[in-house]
N, C-alpha and C positions, 0 to 999 in steps of 0.2 A: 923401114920395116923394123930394125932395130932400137928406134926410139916408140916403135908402136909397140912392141917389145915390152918395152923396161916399162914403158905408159901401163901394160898390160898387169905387170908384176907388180907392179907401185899400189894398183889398186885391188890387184890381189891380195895384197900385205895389208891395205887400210882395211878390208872386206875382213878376214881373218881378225885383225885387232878388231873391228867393230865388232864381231861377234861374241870373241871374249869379254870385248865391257858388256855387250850385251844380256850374254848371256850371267855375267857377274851382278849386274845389275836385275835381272831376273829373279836370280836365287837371292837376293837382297830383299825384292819385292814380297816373292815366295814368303819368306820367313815371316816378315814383318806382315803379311796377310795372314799367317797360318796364325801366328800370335796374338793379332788382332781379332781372329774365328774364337782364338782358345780366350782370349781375356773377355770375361763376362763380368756384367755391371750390379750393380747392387739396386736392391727395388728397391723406391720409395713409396710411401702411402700416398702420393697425389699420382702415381702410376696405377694405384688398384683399380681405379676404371676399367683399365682396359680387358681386365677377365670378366666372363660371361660363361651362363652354365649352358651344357647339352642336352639335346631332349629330342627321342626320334618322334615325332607326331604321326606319323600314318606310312603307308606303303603303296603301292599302286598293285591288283592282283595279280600284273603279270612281273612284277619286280624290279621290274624296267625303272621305276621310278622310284627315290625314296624320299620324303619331305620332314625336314628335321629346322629345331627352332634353336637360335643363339640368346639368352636372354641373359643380359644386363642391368647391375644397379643402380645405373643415369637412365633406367624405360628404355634403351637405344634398341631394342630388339627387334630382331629379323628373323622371318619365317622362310625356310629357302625350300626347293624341288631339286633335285641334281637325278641325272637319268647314271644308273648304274653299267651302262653300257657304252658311254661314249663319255665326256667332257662337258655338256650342256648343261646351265645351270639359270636357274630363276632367283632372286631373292623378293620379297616383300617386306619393307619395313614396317615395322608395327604390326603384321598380318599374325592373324590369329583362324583359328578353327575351320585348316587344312583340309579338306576332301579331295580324294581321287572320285568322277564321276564315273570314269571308266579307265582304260588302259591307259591313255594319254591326254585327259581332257583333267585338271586340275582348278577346284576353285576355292578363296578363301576369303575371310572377312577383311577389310582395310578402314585406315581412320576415317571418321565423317561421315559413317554410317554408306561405306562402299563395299559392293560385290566384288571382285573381279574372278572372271572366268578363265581360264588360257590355256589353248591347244599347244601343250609341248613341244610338240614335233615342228608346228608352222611357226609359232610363237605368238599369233594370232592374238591378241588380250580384249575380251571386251569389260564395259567398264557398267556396272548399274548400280544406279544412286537411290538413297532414301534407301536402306533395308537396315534396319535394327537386328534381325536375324531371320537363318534361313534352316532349310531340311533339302536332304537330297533322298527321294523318293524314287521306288520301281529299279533296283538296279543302277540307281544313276541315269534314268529318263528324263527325270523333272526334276527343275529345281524349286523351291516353295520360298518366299521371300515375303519377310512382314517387315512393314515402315515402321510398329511400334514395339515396345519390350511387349513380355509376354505379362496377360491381365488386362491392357489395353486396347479400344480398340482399334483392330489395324485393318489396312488396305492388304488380302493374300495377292499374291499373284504366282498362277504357274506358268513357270518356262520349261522349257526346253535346253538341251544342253549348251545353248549358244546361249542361251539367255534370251531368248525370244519369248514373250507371253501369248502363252495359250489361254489362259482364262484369266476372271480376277473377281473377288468377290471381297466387297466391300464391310465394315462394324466387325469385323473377326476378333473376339474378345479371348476365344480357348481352340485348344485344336488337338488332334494326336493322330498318329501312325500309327496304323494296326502295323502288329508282330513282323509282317514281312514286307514292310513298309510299300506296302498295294494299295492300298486302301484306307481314305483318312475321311475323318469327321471333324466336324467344326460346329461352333455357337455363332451367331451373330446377332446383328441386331442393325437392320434397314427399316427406314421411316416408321419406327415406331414398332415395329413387327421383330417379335424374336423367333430366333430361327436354327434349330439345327439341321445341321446340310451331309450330305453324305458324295464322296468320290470315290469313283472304282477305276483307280489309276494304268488297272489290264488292259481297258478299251477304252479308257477316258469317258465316262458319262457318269454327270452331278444330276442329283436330286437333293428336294427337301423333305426328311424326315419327318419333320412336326413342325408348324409354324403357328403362333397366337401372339395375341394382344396383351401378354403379363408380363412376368419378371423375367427375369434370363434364365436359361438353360446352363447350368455346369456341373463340372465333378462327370466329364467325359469317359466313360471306360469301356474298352474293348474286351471282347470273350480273346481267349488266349488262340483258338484257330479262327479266329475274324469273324464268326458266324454271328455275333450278336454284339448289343451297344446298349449301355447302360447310362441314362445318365438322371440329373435331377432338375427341378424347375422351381423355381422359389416361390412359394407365397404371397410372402412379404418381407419388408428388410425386419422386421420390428422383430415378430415371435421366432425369426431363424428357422422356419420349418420348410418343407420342400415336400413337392409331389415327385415320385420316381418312378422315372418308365422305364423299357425295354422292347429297341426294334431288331425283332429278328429280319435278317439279310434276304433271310433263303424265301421266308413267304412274304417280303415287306411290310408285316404286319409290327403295330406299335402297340403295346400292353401294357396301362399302367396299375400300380397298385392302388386300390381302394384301402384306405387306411381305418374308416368309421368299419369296413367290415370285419376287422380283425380287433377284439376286446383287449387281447393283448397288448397292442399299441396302441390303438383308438385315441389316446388321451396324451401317447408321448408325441415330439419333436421327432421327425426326421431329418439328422443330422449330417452335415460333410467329416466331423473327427475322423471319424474312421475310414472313408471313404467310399468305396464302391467296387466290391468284387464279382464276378460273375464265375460260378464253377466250369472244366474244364468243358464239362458236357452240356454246358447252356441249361441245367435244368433248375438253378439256383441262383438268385443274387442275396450276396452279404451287404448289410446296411447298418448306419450304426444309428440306436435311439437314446433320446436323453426325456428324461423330467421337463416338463415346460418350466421356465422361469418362471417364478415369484419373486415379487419384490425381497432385496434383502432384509430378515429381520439382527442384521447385524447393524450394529453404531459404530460409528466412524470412532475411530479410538478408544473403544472400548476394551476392555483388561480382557488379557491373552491366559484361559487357563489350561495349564500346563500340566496334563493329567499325568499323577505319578506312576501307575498300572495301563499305560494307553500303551500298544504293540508301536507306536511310531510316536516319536518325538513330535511337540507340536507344529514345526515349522514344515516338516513333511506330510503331519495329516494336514495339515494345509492346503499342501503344493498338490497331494495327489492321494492322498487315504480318504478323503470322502466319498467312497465307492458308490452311495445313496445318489449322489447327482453329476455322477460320470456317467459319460457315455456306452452303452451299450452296443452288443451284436446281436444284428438279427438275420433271419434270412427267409428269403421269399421264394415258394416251389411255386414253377410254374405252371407244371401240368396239372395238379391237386387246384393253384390257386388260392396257398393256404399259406401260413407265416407261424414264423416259431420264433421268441425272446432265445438268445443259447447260454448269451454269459448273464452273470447276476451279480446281488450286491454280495453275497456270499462266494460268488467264483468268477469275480472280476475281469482277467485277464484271461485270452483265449486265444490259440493256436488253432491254425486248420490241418489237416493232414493233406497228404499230395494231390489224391482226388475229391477232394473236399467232403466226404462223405461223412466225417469224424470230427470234431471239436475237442480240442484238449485246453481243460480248465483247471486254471488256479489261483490263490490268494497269495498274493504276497506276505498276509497278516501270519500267515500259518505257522510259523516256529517266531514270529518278533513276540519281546524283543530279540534282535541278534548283534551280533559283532562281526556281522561280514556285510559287502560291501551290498550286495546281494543275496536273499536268507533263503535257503531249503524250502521247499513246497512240498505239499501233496498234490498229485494230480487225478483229474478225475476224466473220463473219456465217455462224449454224449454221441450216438449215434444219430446221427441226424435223420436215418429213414425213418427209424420208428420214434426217437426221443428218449432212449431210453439211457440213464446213468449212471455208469462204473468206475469204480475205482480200479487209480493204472499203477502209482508208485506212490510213493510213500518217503517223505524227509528227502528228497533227490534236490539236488545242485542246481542253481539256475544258469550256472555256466553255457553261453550258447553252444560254444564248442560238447557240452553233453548231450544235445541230444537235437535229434536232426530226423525232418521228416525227406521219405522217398518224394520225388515231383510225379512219378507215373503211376504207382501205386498208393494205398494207406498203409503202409508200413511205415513204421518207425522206430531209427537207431536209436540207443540212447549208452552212455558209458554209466557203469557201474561197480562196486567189489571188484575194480579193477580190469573188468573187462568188457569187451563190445556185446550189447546183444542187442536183439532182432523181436521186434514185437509186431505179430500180425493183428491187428481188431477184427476184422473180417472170419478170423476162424480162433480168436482169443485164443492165443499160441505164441511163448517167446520163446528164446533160443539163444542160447550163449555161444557166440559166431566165434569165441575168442579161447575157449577152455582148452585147457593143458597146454597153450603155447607158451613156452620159456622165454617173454620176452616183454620190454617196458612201453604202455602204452600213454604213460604219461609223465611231465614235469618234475617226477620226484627229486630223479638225481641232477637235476640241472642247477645250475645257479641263477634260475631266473627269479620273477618277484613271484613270491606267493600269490594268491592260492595255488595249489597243487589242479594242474589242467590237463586233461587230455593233450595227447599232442594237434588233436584234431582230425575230423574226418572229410575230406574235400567233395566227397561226393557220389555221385553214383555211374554208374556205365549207358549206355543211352537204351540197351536194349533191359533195362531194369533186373539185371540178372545180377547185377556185383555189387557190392561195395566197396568203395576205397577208405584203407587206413593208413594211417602214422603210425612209425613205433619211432623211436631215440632215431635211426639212423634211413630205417628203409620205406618205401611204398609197397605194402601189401592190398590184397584184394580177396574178400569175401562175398563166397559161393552162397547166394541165396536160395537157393534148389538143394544144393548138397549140406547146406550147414557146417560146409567147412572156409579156411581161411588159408591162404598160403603168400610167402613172401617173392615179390614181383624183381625188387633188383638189391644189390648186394652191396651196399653202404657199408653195412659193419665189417664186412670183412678189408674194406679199402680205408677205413675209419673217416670214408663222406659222407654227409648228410642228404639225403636224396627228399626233395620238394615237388609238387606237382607249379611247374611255373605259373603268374600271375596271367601269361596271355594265354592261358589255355581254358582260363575260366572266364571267358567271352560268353559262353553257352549258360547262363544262370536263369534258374528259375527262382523268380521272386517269394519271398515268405509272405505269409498269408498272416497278417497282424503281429503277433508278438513271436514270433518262430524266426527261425533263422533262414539267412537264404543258401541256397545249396545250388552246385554246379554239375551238370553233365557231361562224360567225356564219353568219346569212342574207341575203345582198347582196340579195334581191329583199323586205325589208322598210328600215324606215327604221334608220340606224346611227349612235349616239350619239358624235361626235367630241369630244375636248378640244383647246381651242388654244391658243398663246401667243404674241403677238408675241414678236418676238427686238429689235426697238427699244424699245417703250416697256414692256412687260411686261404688256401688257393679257392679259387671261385669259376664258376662258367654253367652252363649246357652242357646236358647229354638228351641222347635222342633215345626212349623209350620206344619198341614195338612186341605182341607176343612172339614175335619168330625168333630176334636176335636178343631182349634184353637192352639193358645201358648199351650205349656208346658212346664216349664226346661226341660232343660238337664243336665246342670249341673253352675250355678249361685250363688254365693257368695260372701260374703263383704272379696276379692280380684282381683286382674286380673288375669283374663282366654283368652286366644287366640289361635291361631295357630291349631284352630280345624281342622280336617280330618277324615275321614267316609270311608271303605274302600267299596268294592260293594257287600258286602253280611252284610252290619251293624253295622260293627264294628264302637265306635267310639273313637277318641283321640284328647287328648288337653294336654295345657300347663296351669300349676297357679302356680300364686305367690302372693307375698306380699312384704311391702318393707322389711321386717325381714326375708321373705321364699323364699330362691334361686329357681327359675323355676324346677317346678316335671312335667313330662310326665305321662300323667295319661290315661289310658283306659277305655271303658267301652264295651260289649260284645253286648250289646242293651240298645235302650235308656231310659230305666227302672231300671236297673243295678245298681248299686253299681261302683263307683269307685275305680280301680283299680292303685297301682303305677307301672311303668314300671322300670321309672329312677330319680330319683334325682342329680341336680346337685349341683357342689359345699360343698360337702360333712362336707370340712374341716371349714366349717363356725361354727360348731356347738363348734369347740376348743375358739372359741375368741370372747369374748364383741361384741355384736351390739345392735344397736339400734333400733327403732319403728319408725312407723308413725300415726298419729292420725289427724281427721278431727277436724278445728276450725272453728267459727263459727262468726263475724262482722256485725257491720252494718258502712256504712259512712255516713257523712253528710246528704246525701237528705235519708234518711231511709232506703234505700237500704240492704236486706240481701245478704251477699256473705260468702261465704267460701276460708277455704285456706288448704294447708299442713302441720303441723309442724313438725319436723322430730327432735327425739330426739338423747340426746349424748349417744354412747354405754354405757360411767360408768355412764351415770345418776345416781345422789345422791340427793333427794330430798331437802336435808338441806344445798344445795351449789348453788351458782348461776352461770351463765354460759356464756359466751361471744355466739352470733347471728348472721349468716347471711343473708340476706334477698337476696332472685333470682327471680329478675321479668321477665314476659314476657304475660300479657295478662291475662288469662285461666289458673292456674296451677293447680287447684284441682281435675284434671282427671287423675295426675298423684299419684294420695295415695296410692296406691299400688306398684307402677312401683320399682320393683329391681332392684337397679344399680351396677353394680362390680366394688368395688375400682381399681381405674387405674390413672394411673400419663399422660394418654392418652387422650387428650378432644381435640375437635376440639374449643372449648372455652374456656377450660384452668379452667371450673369450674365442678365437681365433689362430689355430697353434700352426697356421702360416705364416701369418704375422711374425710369430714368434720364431720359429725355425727361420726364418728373413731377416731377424735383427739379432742374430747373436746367439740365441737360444737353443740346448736341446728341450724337448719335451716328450714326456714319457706319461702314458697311460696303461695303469697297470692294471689287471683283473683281478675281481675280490670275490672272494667266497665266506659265507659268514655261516659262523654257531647261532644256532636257535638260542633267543634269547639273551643274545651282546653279540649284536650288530656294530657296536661300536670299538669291543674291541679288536673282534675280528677286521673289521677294515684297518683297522691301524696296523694291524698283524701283517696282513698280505701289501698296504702302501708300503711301512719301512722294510717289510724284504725288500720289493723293488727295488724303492732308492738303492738301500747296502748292494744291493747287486751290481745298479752301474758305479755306485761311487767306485765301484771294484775296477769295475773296467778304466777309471783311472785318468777321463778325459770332462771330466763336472768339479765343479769346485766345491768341497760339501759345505761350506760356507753360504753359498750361494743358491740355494734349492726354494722353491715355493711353492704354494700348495692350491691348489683352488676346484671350487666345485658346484655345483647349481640342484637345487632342489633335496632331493637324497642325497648328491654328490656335497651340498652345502652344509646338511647333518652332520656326513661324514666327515667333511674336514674343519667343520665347528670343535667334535669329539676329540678327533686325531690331534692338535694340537693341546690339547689339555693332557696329554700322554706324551710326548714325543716335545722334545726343542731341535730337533734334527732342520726345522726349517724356519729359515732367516723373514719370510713373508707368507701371509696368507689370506685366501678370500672367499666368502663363500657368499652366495646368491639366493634370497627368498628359501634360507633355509631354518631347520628346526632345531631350537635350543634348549628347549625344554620339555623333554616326554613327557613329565607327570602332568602340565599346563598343557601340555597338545593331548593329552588322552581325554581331559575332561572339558575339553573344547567341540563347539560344533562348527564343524564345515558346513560352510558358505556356500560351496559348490553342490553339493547331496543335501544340503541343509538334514544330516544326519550328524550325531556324535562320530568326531576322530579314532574312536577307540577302534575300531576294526580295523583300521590304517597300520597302529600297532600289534593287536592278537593276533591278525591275521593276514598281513599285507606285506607292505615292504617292510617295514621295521622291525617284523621280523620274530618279535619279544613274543611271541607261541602262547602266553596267558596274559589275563589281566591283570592288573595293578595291585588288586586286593590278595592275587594269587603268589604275586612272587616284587612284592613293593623292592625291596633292592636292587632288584635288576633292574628295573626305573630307573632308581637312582645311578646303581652306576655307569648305565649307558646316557647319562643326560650330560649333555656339557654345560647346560647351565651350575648343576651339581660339584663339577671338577674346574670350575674355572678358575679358582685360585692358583691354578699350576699354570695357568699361558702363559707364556714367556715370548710367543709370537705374534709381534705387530699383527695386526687384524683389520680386514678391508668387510665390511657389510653392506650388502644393497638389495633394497626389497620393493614390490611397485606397491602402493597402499592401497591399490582396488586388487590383491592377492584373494582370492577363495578358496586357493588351493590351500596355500600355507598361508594363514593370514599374515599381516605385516608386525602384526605385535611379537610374533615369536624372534623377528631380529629385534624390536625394540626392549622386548625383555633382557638378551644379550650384550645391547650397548647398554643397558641400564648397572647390569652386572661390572661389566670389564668397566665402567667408569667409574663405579664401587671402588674397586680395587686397585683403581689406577694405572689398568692396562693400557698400552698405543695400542689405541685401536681408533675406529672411524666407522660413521653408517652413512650411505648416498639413498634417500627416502624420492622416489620417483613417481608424484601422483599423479592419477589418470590413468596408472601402467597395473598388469596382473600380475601374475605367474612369472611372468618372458615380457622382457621389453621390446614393445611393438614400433614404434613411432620413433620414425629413421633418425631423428636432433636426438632423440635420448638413446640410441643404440650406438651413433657416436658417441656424445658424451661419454657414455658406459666405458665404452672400449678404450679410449683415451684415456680414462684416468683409471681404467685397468694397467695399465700397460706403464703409465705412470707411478703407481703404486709400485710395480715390481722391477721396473728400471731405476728407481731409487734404494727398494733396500737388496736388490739383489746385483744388477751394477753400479751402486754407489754412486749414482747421479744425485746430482742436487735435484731435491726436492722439489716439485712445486709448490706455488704459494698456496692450492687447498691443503696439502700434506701437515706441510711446516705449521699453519695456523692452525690445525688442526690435531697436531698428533705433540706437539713439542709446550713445555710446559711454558706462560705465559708470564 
C-alpha cells in the first residue's frame, strides 16, 4: 500500500511537471501563432489574380434568396445563389444572366450554350442544351429558349418551370414581350411562308396573325397596355420600303396602311430608322419616311467643298445635316384612316409628349454656327389633332436634363431663367413651379465640367400630380394642381446630398424619338434615397416615406451601393472602404441590424494594406478643398516615402473606393499597386478660375503636396505626378510652373490649346473650340477674344521651364484628343532638350483597351516612377531613351 503510495505521488509529481511543460509550451505556441496571425506578407503582382470584383445580380421576391457574381481578370468567374436564411449556397462557373422564376426555383445561362434550372430548396438541377438565349415570362411560368443569337433564325420553345416543353415553333427570326410580359409575338418563316404569330401566355393559346408568301415581317412593337401590335413587312431587299400593319387584340382584326392613298407619302420609303410607335390609346402609329434612293450623283473622290457660311462644318453636314434625305416622322390615325408628314426638312428633329397628342420640333441649324457641344434651338409645338403649328421657346438648351416630358399627361417640364416651369398645350398655359424659392437648381457653384446644368429632374409621381426636383443638396416635389413646390428631406441642413436611388428607377417610361426618358415613382410607398455627406464622404441609404421623411438605412463613413429591396422588404447592399474588400450585406427590414451574406476577397487579410484618409487645403484665394491620401501598406512612421500625385478634377468622392491590384488599367495607373509597393498616393480636388484652368490646377495640386510634405512622412524629393485626358493637360501645364516634382506622366493629353481650339474632333466631327469656350477647359471666350489666355494656359507655350523628366502615351486611333497633340509635345521638349519620352500605342483610342498593351502600360508606368522617384536602375527603354547617347 505504501509503494502504491509513493507509485501514486511519483506520478502525481510527473502529471504536475507535465503540465507545466505543457502548459509552457502552450503559451510558447500561443505567442508564436499570435505572431504568425499578426505577421503579414507583402503582395506581389503574379498574386493579383486572385482579386475579383462584386456585383449583386438579382434577388428572389421573398428575400430568401440573393444571387451575386465574382468576376475576375483570368474570365474565372462565378455566378453564386446563397439563401439568406440558412447557409445553403449554389455557385455556377461562368454562369451569366441569373433569374429567380419564383420564390425558390432559380435559372441561368452556362457555357456551351446551357440552361440550367435549379429548385433551391431540393437542389434538384435540370440541364437544357442548345439555347443561345432565353426570357422568363407570366411571372415566372414559362421559360422561352432560342438555339440562335437574336436576328437569326431560331428553334422557340416554351417550358415550364422545370424546363419541360410546352410548345415550340420553328424559323423564329424576332420576338418581344408585351409590357407585362403575358403576351408575346413573333416573325417566322416555315416552308416558305412568313409568319407573325401571337401567344397569350394567361391561358396559353397561339395563333397566326398574318401569314403570306413574301418578304419577312419585323420592326415587332407592342401598344404600351398590350392592346395592339405593330409591325412591318418588306417589299423588297432592293428599295428598303415596307408595308405596315396593325392587329388590334380585342377585335382580331389586322389593318394595313394603303400608302398610294395618302399623296403625302405616296412616293416616299417606309422606313425602320425610326422605328415603330403606337400611342398610348391605340389611335396612332408613328413611322418614320425617307426619299427613295437615287442613284448617287456624287464621284468617288471628288473635291470636299467646305462651305465658309454653312451653319455645320463639312464633316457634320455630312454625317447628319442633310435634313433633304434623312428620315422622317409620320403617323397614322386610325379611326379617320388618315396620315400626317410631322417633322420636316425645316424642323428635323421631333419629340412626342407623354400622351402623344403633341409633337415638339426643332433644327439643330437654328443658332449654328456655335461653340457648344450642343447649340440652342427654337422649338415649335404641332398638335397633332388638328395640325396646327406653334411656337413653344425660343434659344432654349438642348441639355436633356432641360426639359422633360410628363408619361400620363402632355405637359411639359422644362428649366429656364433659372427656374422650373410647367407648360400645359392643352390649355396653352405655363407656370413657373419654382418662383420665389431661395434656392440653387443648378451646377453653378459646383466644380463640375461646364456647361452649367440643371441638377436634373428624375421624374414624376405615378398618380401625375407631382414633380420631382433636384436642388444642390435636397429632393423636392411640385404640386401640379396648386402650382406650388415644396422641399421633401433636409440635405442642407445635415450638409448630405439627397439622390432618388438608381433601383428605384425600374418604373421608366421610354422617350418617344429625340426626348428623354423619364421615371415614375409612388410617394405613397417607401422610396430608396442615396446620400453623401459633402464633409466627410460618408456614403449609404435612407428610406424616404410622406409620414416619416429621411431615415437611414444603412449610412457610413465608407462606400455603400448596389442596393436592392426584394418585394416583400428585404434589403441588400454592398460596402466597402479603401482597406475593406466589398461585403454583401442584408438586412430583413429596414430597422434591422445588418447582416453579412458574403465577403469578398478573403485572402487580403494574409498581406499588408494600406488606408485611406481625408485631407484637408486651402489654395491661394482661401479656398477649402479636400483630397485623398492613400497610405503605403508597410507604412513606418519614422521613414519617409516616395509620392504620387493623380489628378483629374473632384477626387475626394473616391475615399473609400476599393480597388483590386491588377497590372490591367485602361490608363496604365492603379494606386493599389502603388500603396502595395511602397508608395503614398494622394488625390487632391481642383477647383479652377474661368479662363486659367491651368493655373488654377497647379494652385490647388501644390497646396496639397505642401500640405503633406507637412505632415512629414514623403520625401519631397521624391513626389510624381500623373494624369489621363484633362488629368493629362493638367499635369502637362503644372510641370511647366512647378519643379516640386522629380517625375511625371500624362496620358492622351492636351499640349496645345491654340492647335486644339482650331482643330476638329474626330469623335463629333465638329471644331474643338466648344471643348475650350464652353466645356472643361474652361477658357469662358474664344481665342480672338482673349488670345493670352491661350497662351498662357498652353504648356506647349511654357515648356522652356520643365525641368521634370516627362513620360507621354497616346493610342493613335485617339478622336477624343487626337494623338498629335502629344506628338506636338515630344516634338517641343526634344527642341529643347528635355528627358522626356512618348509610348505611341496603334490600334488603341482614348483609354487603352487590349489587356498586352494595358500591361505593357502599366509596367513601364511603374517603371518610370521607380526609377526616378526610388532611384532604381532604370530599364533599358528608360536609359536608351532618355540619357544622352
Amino acid at each position: 500500500m505504501k509503494e502504491t503510495n509513493m507509485i501514486n505521488r511519483k506520478n502525481a509529481h510527473l502529471s504536475i511537471w507535465e503540465m507545466i511543460v505543457c502548459i509552457f509550451f502552450l503559451i510558447c505556441s500561443t505567442s508564436i501563432a499570435i505572431a504568425q496571425v499578426r505577421q503579414k506578407k507583402h503582395l506581389s503582382e503574379n498574386e493579383y489574380y486572385k482579386w475579383g470584383d462584386l456585383r449583386v445580380t438579382t434577388v428572389s421576391g421573398t428575400g430568401s434568396w440573393v444571387s451575386y457574381k465574382m468576376s475576375y481578370e483570368n474570365n474565372t468567374d462565378t455566378l453564386f445563389v446563397k439563401s439568406t436564411v440558412g447557409n445553403k449556397i449554389y455557385s455556377f462557373p461562368n454562369g451569366n444572366n441569373g433569374i429567380f422564376l419564383n420564390a425558390d426555383i432559380f435559372t441561368c445561362m452556362m457555357p456551351d450554350q446551357k440552361l440550367y434550372i435549379v429548385d433551391l430548396n431540393s437542389g434538384t438541377k435540370v440541364k437544357v442544351n442548345d439555347v443561345s438565349r432565353f426570357e422568363v415570362a407570366y411571372n415566372g411560368k414559362y421559360i422561352i429558349t432560342l438555339n440562335q443569337t437574336y436576328g437569326l433564325k431560331s428553334n422557340m420553345q416554351i417550358r415550364d418551370e422545370n424546363g419541360e416543353i410546352l410548345d415550340h415553333i420553328n424559323g423564329v427570326s424576332e420576338y418581344i414581350l408585351n409590357s407585362k410580359a403575358d403576351a408575346l409575338v413573333y416573325s417566322s418563316e416555315v416552308s416558305g411562308n412568313q409568319n407573325v404569330g401571337l401567344i397569350d401566355l394567361k391561358k396559353y393559346a397561339r395563333h397566326t396573325v398574318i401569314s403570306a408568301k413574301q418578304h419577312r415581317f419585323h420592326m415587332l412593337t407592342w401598344q404600351n397596355n398590350g392592346d395592339a401590335i405593330a409591325f412591318f413587312n418588306e417589299t423588297d431587299s432592293i428599295t428598303k420600303n415596307n408595308k405596315l400593319y396593325l392587329y388590334q387584340l380585342s377585335k382580331r382584326k389586322i389593318l394595313q396602311l394603303i400608302q398610294h392613298d395618302f399623296k403625302e407619302i405616296a412616293e416616299l420609303n417606309l422606313v425602320k430608322d425610326l422605328g415603330l410607335k403606337i400611342s398610348d390609346d391605340g389611335s396612332k402609329v408613328f413611322f418614320g419616311i425617307k426619299k427613295r434612293e437615287l442613284s448617287s450623283s456624287v464621284k468617288e473622290n471628288e473635291v470636299e467643298i467646305w462651305n465658309g457660311n454653312a451653319p455645320f462644318v463639312y464633316p457634320l453636314e455630312k454625317k447628319i445635316g442633310n435634313f433633304q434625305d434623312s428620315s422622317k416622322l409620320a403617323v397614322w390615325f386610325l379611326e379617320s384612316n388618315s396620315c400626317l408628314p410631322i417633322s420636316s426638312n425645316e424642323l428635323p428633329y421631333v419629340k412626342l409628349t407623354g400622351k402623344q397628342d403633341y409633337a415638339l420640333l426643332s433644327n439643330p441649324k437654328s443658332y449654328a454656327p456655335h461653340y457648344k457641344q450642343d447649340g440652342d434651338v427654337d422649338y415649335y409645338i404641332t398638335n397633332l389633332r388638328d395640325n396646327t403649328l406653334s411656337f413653344f421657346l425660343k434659344q432654349q438648351p438642348t441639355d436633356h436634363n432641360d426639359l422633360i416630358f410628363s408619361p400620363l399627361t402632355n405637359q411639359i417640364a422644362y428649366y429656364r431663367d433659372d427656374n422650373w416651369w410647367l407648360y400645359n398645350p392643352d390649355k396653352n398655359k405655363r407656370v413657373n413651379l419654382t418662383s420665389g424659392i431661395e434656392t440653387v437648381w443648378d451646377s453653378r457653384n459646383d466644380a463640375l465640367m461646364p456647361p452649367i446644368s440643371p441638377y436634373n429632374c428624375p421624374g414624376w409621381s405615378s398618380d401625375g400630380k407631382y414633380l420631382l426636383l433636384y436642388d444642390t443638396y435636397d429632393l423636392w416635389i411640385a404640386d401640379l394642381t396648386q402650382n406650388t413646390c415644396r422641399r421633401i428631406t433636409h440635405g442642407r441642413e445635415k450638409n448630405i446630398v439627397f439622390r432618388i436611388s438608381q433601383f428605384e428607377f425600374s418604373n421608366i417610361f421610354s422617350a418617344k424619338y429625340d426626348g428623354k426618358s423619364t421615371a415614375v415613382f409612388d410617394l405613397s410607398k417607401d422610396l430608396i434615397l442615396e446620400a453623401t455627406d459633402k464633409d466627410d464622404c460618408s456614403t449609404g441609404y435612407f428610406i424616404w416615406n410622406a409620414r416619416k421623411g429621411e431615415k437611414p438605412l444603412a449610412f457610413n463613413d465608407s462606400a455603400i451601393n448596389q442596393v436592392r429591396r426584394s418585394k416583400n422588404g428585404y434589403y441588400f447592399f454592398i460596402e466597402q472602404k479603401f482597406d475593406k474588400s466589398p461585403v454583401l450585406l442584408f438586412k430583413p427590414n429596414k430597422s434591422a441590424k445588418s447582416t453579412e451574406v458574403f465577403a469578398s476577397n478573403p485572402q487580403q487579410e494574409q498581406y499588408n494594406w494600406g488606408k485611406s484618409e481625408l485631407i484637408h487645403y486651402t489654395n491661394k484665394k482661401g479656398q477649402e478643398l479636400k483630397g485623398v491620401l492613400l497610405y503605403p501598406s508597410d507604412y513606418d512612421k519614422e521613414k519617409k516615402y516616395p509620392m504620387v500625385v493623380y489628378i483629374y478634377q473632384t477626387k475626394s468622392v473616391t475615399l473609400h473606393e476599393y480597388t483590386n491590384p491588377s497590372q490591367y488599367s485602361e490608363e496604365g495607373f492603379n494606386p493599389t499597386n502603388y500603396t502595395l509597393n511602397g508608395y503614398f498616393v494622394l488625390l487632391p480636388d481642383i477647383v479652377y478660375e474661368l479662363g486659367d484652368p491651368g493655373p488654377s490646377a497647379t494652385d490647388c495640386v501644390v497646396a496639397a503636396v505642401k500640405k503633406v510634405i507637412d505632415f512629414g512622412f514623403v520625401d519631397p524629393e521624391k513626389i510624381g505626378l500623373i494624369g489621363h485626358s484633362f488629368g493629362a493637360y493638367e499635369a502637362n501645364f503644372i510641370i511647366t510652373q512647378t519643379d516640386i516634382f522629380a517625375a511625371a506622366i500624362s496620358g492622351a493629353g492636351i499640349s496645345d490649346t491654340v492647335l486644339w481650339y482650331f482643330s476638329m474632333g474626330k469623335d463629333l466631327e465638329i471644331p474643338q473650340a466648344w471643348r475650350l469656350e464652353n466645356q472643361q477647359l474652361r477658357m469662358g471666350k474664344s481665342f480672338y477674344e482673349d488670345q493670352q489666355s491661350y497662351f498662357r494656359n498652353s504648356p506647349l507655350m511654357n515648356a522652356e521651364n520643365i525641368k521634370t523628366p516627362l513620360l507621354q502615351w497616346t493610342g493613335k486611333e485617339d478622336t477624343n484628343i487626337c494623338w498629335e497633340q502629344s506628338e506636338a509635345f515630344y516634338i517641343a521638349l526634344r527642341r529643347l532638350g528635355k528627358e522626356h519620352m512618348m509610348l505611341v500605342y496603334p490600334d488603341e483610342s482614348h483609354a487603352i483597351y487590349k489587356k498586352d498593351n494595358q500591361k505593357d502600360l502599366t509596367i513601364r508606368i511603374q517603371q518610370w516612377f521607380n526609377h526616378y522617384l526610388k532611384k532604381r536602375p532604370s530599364a533599358s527603354w528608360i536609359s536608351v531613351g532618355t540619357k544622352a547617347q
